[in-house]
N, C-alpha and C positions, 0 to 999 in steps of 0.2 A: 506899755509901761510895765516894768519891773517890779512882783509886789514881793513882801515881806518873805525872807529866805530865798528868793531867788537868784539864779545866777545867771548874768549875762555869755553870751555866748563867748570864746576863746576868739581872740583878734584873726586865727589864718582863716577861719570856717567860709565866712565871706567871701574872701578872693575865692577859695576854693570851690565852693558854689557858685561864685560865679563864670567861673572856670571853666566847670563843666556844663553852664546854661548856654555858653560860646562853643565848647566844642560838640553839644548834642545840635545847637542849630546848624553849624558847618557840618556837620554830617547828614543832616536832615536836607540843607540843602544840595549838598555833594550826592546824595541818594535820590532827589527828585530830578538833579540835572543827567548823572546817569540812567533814569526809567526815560528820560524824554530822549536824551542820545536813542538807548540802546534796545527801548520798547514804547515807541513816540504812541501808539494807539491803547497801550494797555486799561487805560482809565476806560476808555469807547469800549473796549472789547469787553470789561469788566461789568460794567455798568449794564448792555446790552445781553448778557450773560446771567444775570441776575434777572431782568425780565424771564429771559427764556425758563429759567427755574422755578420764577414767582408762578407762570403759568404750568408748568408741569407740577410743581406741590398742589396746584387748586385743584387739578385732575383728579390726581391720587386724593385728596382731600375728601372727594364728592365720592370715590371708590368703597375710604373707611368706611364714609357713613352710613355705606349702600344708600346713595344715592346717584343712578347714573343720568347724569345729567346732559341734554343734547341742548341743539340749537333751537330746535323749536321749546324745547320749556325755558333757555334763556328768555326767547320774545315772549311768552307766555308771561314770566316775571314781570316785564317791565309791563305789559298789559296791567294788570293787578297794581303794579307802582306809579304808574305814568300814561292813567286810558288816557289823556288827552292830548300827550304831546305828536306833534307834525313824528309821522316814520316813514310817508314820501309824501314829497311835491312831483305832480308831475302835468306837465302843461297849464300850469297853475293851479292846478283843482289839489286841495290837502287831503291825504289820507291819513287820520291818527292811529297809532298804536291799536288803542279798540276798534275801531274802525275796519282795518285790517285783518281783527279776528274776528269780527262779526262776516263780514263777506268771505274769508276762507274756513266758519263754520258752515256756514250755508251750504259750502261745494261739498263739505265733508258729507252734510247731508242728504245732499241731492244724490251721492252716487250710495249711501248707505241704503236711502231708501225705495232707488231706479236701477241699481245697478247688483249684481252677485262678488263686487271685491269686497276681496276681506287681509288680513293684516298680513304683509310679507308678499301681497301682488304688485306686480311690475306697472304702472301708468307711464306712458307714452306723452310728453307735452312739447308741442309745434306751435310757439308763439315768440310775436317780437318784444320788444321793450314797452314794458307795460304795467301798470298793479296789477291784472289778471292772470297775468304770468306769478306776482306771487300770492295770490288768492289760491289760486287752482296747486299753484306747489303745495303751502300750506295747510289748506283744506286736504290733499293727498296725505300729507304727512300726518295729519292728526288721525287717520286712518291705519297709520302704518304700513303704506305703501311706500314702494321704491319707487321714484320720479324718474324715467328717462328722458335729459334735455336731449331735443334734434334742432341741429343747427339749423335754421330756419330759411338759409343761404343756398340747402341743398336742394335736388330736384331729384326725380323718376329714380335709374338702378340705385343710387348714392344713399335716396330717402326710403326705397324699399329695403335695401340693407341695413340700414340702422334697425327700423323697427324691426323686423326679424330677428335681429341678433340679441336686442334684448328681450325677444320675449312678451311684448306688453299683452294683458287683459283688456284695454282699453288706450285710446288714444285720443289725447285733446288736443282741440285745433283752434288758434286767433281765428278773429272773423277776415283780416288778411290776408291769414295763408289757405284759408277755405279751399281756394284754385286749387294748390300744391297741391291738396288731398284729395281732390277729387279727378285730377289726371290721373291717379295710380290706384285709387278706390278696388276696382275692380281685382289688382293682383293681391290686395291687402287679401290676409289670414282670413278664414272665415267668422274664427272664433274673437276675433278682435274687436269690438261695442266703438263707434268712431261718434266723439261729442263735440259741438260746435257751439262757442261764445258768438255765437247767432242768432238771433231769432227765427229767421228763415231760410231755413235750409232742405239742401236737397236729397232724394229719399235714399235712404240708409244710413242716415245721417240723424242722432240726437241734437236735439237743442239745448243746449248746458243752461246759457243765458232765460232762456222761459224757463226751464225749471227753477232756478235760480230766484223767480220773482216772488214766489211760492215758497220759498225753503223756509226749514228755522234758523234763525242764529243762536241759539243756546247754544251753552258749552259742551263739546267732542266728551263722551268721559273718559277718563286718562288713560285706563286700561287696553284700550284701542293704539294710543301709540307709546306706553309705557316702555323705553327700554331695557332690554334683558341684557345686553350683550352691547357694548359699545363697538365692537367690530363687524356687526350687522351692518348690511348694506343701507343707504341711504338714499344715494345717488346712481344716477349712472351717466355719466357726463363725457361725450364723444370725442375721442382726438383723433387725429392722422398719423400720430406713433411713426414708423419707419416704413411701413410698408404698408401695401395694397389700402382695401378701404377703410373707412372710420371704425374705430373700434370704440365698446365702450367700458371705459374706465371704472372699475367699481369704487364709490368714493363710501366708507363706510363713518358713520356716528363721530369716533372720535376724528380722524380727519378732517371732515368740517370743524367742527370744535378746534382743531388747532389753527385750522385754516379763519376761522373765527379773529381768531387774537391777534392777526398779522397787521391792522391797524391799530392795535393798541399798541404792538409794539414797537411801532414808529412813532409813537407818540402822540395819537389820534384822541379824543376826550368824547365825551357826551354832548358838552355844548356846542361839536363841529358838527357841518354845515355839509355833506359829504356829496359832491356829484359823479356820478355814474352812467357813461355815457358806453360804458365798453358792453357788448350783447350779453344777457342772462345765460345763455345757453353756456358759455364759457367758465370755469371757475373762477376769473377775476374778478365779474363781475359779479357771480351766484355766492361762490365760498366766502371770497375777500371782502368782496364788495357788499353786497345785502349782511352775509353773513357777518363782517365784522361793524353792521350799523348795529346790529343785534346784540352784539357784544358787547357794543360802548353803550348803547342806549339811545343813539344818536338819529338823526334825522338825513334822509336821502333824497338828492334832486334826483330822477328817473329820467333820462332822456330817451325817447325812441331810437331816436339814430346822431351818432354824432356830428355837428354841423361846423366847421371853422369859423364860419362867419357870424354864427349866434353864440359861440361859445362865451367870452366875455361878458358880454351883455348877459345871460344867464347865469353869470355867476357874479356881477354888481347886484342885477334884478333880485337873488335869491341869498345873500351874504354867503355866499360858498364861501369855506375857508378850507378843503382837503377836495382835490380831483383825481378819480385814478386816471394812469393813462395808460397805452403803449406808444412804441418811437415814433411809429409816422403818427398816432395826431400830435404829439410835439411839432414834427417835421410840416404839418400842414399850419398850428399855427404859427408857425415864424416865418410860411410863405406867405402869409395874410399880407395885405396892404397896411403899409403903419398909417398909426392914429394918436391921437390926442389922448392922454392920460392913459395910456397903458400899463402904469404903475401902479392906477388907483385902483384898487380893488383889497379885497381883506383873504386872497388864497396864501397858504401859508404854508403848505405842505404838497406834495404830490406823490403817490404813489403805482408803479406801474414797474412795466421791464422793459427791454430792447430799445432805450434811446442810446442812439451816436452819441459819442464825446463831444463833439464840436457842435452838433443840434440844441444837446446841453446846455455849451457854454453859451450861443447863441441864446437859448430860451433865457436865462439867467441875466443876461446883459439888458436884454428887451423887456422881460417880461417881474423883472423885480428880484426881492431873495425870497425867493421860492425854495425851500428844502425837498431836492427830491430822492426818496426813497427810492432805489433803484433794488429792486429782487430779482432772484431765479429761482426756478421750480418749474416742475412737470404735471399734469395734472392727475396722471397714474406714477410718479414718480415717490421717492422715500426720500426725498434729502432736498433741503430749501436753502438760500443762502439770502441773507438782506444784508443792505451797504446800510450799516447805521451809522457809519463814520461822512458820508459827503464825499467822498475822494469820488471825482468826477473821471465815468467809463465803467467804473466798476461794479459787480454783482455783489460783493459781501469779500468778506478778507476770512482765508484759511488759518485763524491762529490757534494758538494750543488748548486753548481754553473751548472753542469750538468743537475739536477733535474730541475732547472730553466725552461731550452728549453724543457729537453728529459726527459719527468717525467715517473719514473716506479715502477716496485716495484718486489720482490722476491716474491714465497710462496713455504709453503712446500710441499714437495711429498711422499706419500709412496712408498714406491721399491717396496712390496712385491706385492701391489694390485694394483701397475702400475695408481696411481691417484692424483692429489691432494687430500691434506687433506683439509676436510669440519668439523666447529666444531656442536655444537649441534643445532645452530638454519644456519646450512648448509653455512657459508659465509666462503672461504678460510681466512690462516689468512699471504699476498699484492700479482701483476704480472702488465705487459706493458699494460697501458690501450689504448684503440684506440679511437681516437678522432679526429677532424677534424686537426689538427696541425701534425699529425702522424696516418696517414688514411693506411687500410688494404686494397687493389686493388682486392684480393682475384685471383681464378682461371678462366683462359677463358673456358668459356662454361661447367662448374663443380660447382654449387651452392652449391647439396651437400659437397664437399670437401672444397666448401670456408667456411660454415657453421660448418664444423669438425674442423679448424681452429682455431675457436672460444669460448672462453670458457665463459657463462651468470652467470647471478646472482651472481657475486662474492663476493662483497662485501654488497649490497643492490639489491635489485628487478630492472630487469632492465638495468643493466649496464654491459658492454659489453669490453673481454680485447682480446688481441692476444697471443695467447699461440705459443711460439716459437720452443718448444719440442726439447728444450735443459737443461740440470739440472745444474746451476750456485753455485759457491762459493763466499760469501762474507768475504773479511778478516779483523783484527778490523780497517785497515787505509784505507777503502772500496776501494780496489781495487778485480777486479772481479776475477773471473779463473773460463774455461770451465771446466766440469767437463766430462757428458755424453751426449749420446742422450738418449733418453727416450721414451716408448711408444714402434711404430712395426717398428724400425729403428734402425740402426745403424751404422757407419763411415769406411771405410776401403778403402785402396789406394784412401784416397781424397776424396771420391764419399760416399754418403748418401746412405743406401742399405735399402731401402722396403721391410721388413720379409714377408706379405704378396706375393709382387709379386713372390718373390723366392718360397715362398710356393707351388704359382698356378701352377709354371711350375715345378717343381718337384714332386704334386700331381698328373701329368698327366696321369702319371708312370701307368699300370695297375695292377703292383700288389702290386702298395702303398695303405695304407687304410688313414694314418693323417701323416702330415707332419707340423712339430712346426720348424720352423727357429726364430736363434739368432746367437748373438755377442760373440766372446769369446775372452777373454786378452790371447795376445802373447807376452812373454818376447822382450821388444827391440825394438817391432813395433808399431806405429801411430795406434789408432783407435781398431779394433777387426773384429777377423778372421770371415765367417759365417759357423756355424753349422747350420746342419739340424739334427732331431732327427723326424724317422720316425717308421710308427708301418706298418704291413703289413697285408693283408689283406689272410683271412682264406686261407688254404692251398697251398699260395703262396710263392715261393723262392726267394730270393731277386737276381736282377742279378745288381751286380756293375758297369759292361760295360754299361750298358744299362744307370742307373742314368749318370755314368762320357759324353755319348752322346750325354741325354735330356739338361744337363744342361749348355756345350760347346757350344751345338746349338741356345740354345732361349735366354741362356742370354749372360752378358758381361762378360768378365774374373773377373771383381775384386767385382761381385756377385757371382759369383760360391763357392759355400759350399764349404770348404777346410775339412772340415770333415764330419761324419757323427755315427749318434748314434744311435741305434737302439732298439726299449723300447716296452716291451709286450703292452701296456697299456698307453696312455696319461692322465697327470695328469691334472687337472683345477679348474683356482681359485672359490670363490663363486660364480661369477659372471658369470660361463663357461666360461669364457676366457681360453684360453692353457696357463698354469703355464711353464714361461720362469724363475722366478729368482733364483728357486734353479740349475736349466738345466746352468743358466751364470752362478754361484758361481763354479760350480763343474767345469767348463772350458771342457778340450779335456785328461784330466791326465787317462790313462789305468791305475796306481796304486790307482785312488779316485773311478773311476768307473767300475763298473763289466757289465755293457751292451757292447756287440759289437760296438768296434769304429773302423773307416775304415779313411783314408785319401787319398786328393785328386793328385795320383800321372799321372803328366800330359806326361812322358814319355811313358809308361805301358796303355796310355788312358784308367785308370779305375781307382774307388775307391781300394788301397787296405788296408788288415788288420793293424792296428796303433798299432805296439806293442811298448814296454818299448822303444828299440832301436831306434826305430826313434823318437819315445815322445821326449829322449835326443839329437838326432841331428838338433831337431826343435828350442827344449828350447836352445840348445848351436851356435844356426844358422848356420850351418853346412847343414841345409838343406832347401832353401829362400822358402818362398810364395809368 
C-alpha cells in the first residue's frame, strides 16, 4: 500500500524488471546446460575437492595450535568421548573403544616393565587378523615405537629378510604363527627379545599373553608417545615394490593421518557398520581400514580371513553398511552360488581397488546399488587418486582442480624394452613429480632400493620424480584406469609378486641353470598367474616333485608359479635383461607353444604335464587356481 506522499512506481519499470528476471534465468540456464555439455563432472570434482581441503585445513589447524595430532590420540579422543561404544566385533565377542585401550595399555606395560624399549625402537609384529594385532600395535605405539607389519603369508629367507631389514628390538608373534618363528629362531639376530601371545612356549621364547594377565591398564603417560615431528616414522609396512625382496615402506605420522580420512572421504559416517576382511599387515586394511574407523569414530567387523561363502550372512548378522574390498573377492563373490534375497542387506558403500569393469557391473546387477569407491595408491607411494564420481573401471579422473593440490603427469613406456621412452636429447615426454608437498619416505634401512624408486633427469637436469610402477590409461574426459604392473612385478590374489624373489628361490634348484619369472592372463581372473620358464643345466633331468617342494616351502601360495615352461636357451633384451614380453604375449596355450609346459597340481604335490585338456578346464574354470 501507498502511503501519504508517496509515489507509485513509473508504468516501463515492470516490464523491465521483469525483463531481466527472463533473461538472468536464460542465461542461468544457458550456463548450467553449457557446464553439463562442456564440464559434465565439475560439480563431482568440486565438491570432492572441498573435502580434500576441508582435511588439509584440519592439518594445518592442529599445526597453528601446536597441536600435533596422530592416530593414536584421534582413538584416544573417542576413548574419553565414546568408552563404550562397539570399535570391533570379531567372531562375535565385542571389543569397546575403552576396551581396546585398556588391553593395549597392558602391552604398553608389559614391555615397559619386561623389556629395555624405549621411544623411537623398531617392534617387529607377526600376526593374523585379529584384536591382538591391534592391542599389541597400540600398546607399541603409546610407547612410541615403530611397528613393523610382516606379512604373515611369508616363510624362512622371505621372513628372515624382512625382519633384518628393519631392524626390530623385539618381535611379536600370534600364537598361530608360533611355527613360522620357530623354524628360523636359530638365524634370528641375537640381539632380537622374540614375544609370543602364548602361554606356552618354547625356550627363547617370552610369553606376552602371561605377562599380560599381570599387567596394568592405567593410562601410557603421553610423553612416551607425544609427537615431535609429524614426519617421524610410524610404520613400517612391507611391499614387493619392483624388484627383488620385500621392502619396507616407511609410513610416517602424517601419512597415516591422511590415510585416516580416505573413508570419510567417500562418504563413510560414525554410525557405519565397517567390515574388514582384507589382512592387517597391508595398509588397506591397517591405514584405510582400522585407521579410517578411527577417524570416523565408527565400529569394525574384523574378520580373520576372508570367506565367500560367509560373507553375506556376516554382514546381515552384523548390519555392515561399508566393506573394503579388492577385485578378486568381488570376483569370488559373484562366483558364489545364487540365493534368495541377495538384495536384502543394508551395505551401501564399498571401498577397495583392482576390480574388473564387468565384475563390477556383474556385482551391481546381483548384488544391489552398492556405491563402490574404487581408488589407487601405493603404499610407499606420494599420489592417491579416488573415483568419487562412480563411472564404472575407473581409479579417480585427472581434472584441473586435482592438479591443483596433486600435480602429476603420465609418460610413455615401451613394453618391449621394459622402460620409459627418452627422446633424443634423453628427457621422457611427463610422471608424479616428488616435492616437498608430496614427499617419498623411501625404504627403512634400503637406500639402494629407495634410490631404484626414483627416476632423474626427466625432464631437465636435476629433477627428481617417483615412479610408481604402474602403467596408467588416460581417457579423453581424464579419468584414469589401471592398466598393469610393470617392470619385475606382477599382481595375483591381491598381492604384488617380485619376479626376482620367485626367481631366487626356484634357482636354488640344483639342476636349474636360469630361471625367467612372469605374469600371465587368465581368462576370468584379477591380475596374472606366475610362470616360471626355466633352462637346465647340462646333463641334468628336471625333477617336478622337487620344484612343486622348493616352491611350497619358501614361498607363499599365491607366489608359487602355477606353471612352468621350459626353454633350451633364454632369450635377452639389448640390455641383457631376460626378454619376458614375447614369454607374456604367448601366455600358458600348449597349442601357441611347442616347449614343455607343466602345471601346478597341488593335490599330486608336483608340477604336472599341461596338455590341451586341462589348458581347457582352466580357460573354462573347471579347474580354480
Amino acid at each position: 500500500m501507498a502511503g501519504p506522499g508517496s509515489e507509485l512506481p513509473s508504468g516501463p519499470v515492470a516490464p523491465m524488471l521483469l525483463s531481466w528476471l527472463t533473461g538472468l534465468g536464460a542465461g542461468m540456464v544457458f550456463l548450467s546446460f553449457m557446464q553439463k555439455l562442456l564440464y559434465p563432472y565439475f560439480w563431482d570434482d568440486f565438491w570432492y575437492l572441498l573435502k580434500v581441503v576441508h582435511c588439509g585445513l584440519r592439518l594445518e589447524m592442529y599445526r597453528l595450535k601446536g597441536e600435533l595430532v596422530t592416530v593414536l590420540d584421534k582413538f584416544l579422543m573417542h576413548v574419553r568421548k565414546q568408552p563404550q561404544k562397539p570399535f570391533i566385533i570379531y567372531e562375535g565377542d565385542i571389543y569397546t573403544y575403552q576396551d581396546v585401550d585398556k588391553r593395549s595399555s597392558r602391552v604398553a606395560h608389559v614391555f615397559l616393565n619386561h623389556s629395555t624399549l624405549k621411544r623411537g625402537d623398531t617392534v617387529a609384529l607377526l600376526m593374523s587378523n585379529e584384536p591382538d594385532f591391534i592391542h599389541v600395535w597400540f600398546g607399541l605405539a603409546k610407547l612410541g615405537c615403530v611397528v613393523a607389519f610382516l606379512n604373515s603369508n611369508i616363510r624362512y629367507v622371505s621372513l628372515l629378510h624382512c625382519i633384518r631389514s628393519c631392524e626390530p628390538r623385539a618381535l611379536v608373534v600370534g600364537a598361530d604363527l608360533l611355527e613360522t618363528i620357530e623354524e628360523i629362531l636359530p638365524s634370528l639376530p641375537a640381539d632380537i627379545s622374540v614375544w609370543a601371545m602364548k602361554e606356552s612356549v618354547p625356550q627363547g621364547i617370552i610369553s606376552l599373553k602371561e605377562k599380560l594377565s599381570t599387567a596394568s591398564d592405567s593410562q601410557v603417560p603421553h610423553s612416551h608417545h607425544a609427537a615431535s615431528n609429524l614426519k617421524t616414522p610410524y610404520l613400517y609396512i612391507f611391499t614387493s615394490g619392483t624388484t627383488g625382496l620385500p621392502k619396507a615402506a616407511v609410513i610416517c605420522q602424517l601419512q597415516a593421518m591422511k590415510s585416516s580420512a580416505g573413508l570419510w572421504a567417500f562418504g563413510c559416517t560414525s554410525n557405519d557398520i565397517i567390515y574388514i576382511s582384507l589382512p592387517l599387515y597391508h595398509s588397506a586394511g591397517s591405514l584405510l581400514g582400522i585407521g579410517g574407523c578411527i577417524e570416523l569414530g565408527a565400529t569394525c567387523v574384523l574378520k580373520k580371513k576372508f570367506s565367500a561363502s560367509q560373507f553375506w550372512n556376516d554382514c546381515k548378522k552384523y548390519n555392515v553398511t561399508v566393506f573394503q574390498y579388492i577385485g578378486e573377492l568381488c570376483r569370488y563373490l559373484c562366483k558364489q552360488p545364487k540365493r534368495e534375497g541377495e538384495k536384502d542387506h543394508r551395505v551401501r558403500l564399498a571401498v577397495g581397488n583392482g576390480i574388473r569393469s564387468d565384475v563390477w557391473r556383474e556385482f551391481l546387477d546381483r548384488f544391489g546399488n552398492i556405491k563402490m569407491c574404487e581408488l589407487y595408491g601405493a603404499t610407499e607411494g606420494n599420489i592417491c587418486f579416488m573415483n568419487h564420481t562412480g563411472k564404472i573401471g575407473s581409479v579417480g579422473r585427472a581434472n584441473f582442480l586435482h592438479k591443483l593440490f596433486f600435480a602429476f603427469d603420465l609418460i610413455k613406456y615401451d613394453f618391449q624394452k621394459d622402460e620409459p621412452i627418452r627422446n633424443e636429447h634423453s628427457w621422457c615426454s611427463r610422471v608424479k613429480k616428488v616435492n616437498a608437498k608430496n614427499p617419498f619416505f623411501g625404504y627403512a634401512g634400503n637406500r639402494k632400493q629407495t634410490e631404484k624408486k626414483l627416476l632423474c633427469d626427466v625432464f631437465k637436469k636435476g629433477d627428481v620424480y617417483f615412479n610408481t610402477g604402474d602403467l596408467m590409461v588416460q581417457d579423453q574426459e581424464n579419468f584414469l584406469y589401471f592398466w598393469d604392473r610393470i617392470g619385475d612385478t606382477f599382481r595375483w590374489k591381491g598381492e604384488n609378486i617380485a619376479t626376482t624373489e620367485v626367481a631366487d628361490i626356484v634357482g636354488m634348484l640344483d639342476f636349474i641353470q636360469d630361471t625367467n619369472v612372469y605374469g600371465v592372463a587368465v581368462p576370468d581372473y584379477e591380475g596374472k598367474a606366475g610362470m616360471a620358464s626355466i633352462t637346465l643345466k647340462p646333463n641334468m633331468s628336471l625333477d617336478l616333485e622337487k620344484v612343486y617342494e622348493q616352491v611350497v616351502t619358501f614361498l607363499p601360495a599365491y607366489a608359487c608359479p602355477q606353471f612352468l615352461r621350459i626353454q633350451e636357451k633364454m632369450e635377452t633384451t639389448g640390455t641383457f635383461k631376460l626378454q619376458k614380453f614375447r614369454l607374456v604375449e604367448e601366455g600358458f596355450s600348449p597349442l601357441k607353444i611347442s616347449d614343455p609346459l607343466y602345471f601346478m597340481d597341488k593335490l599330486k604335490k608336483s608340477y604336472i604335464p599341461l596338455t590341451k585338456e586341462i589348458y581347457d578346464q582352466i580357460v573354462l574354470g573347471k579347474i580354480k587356481l
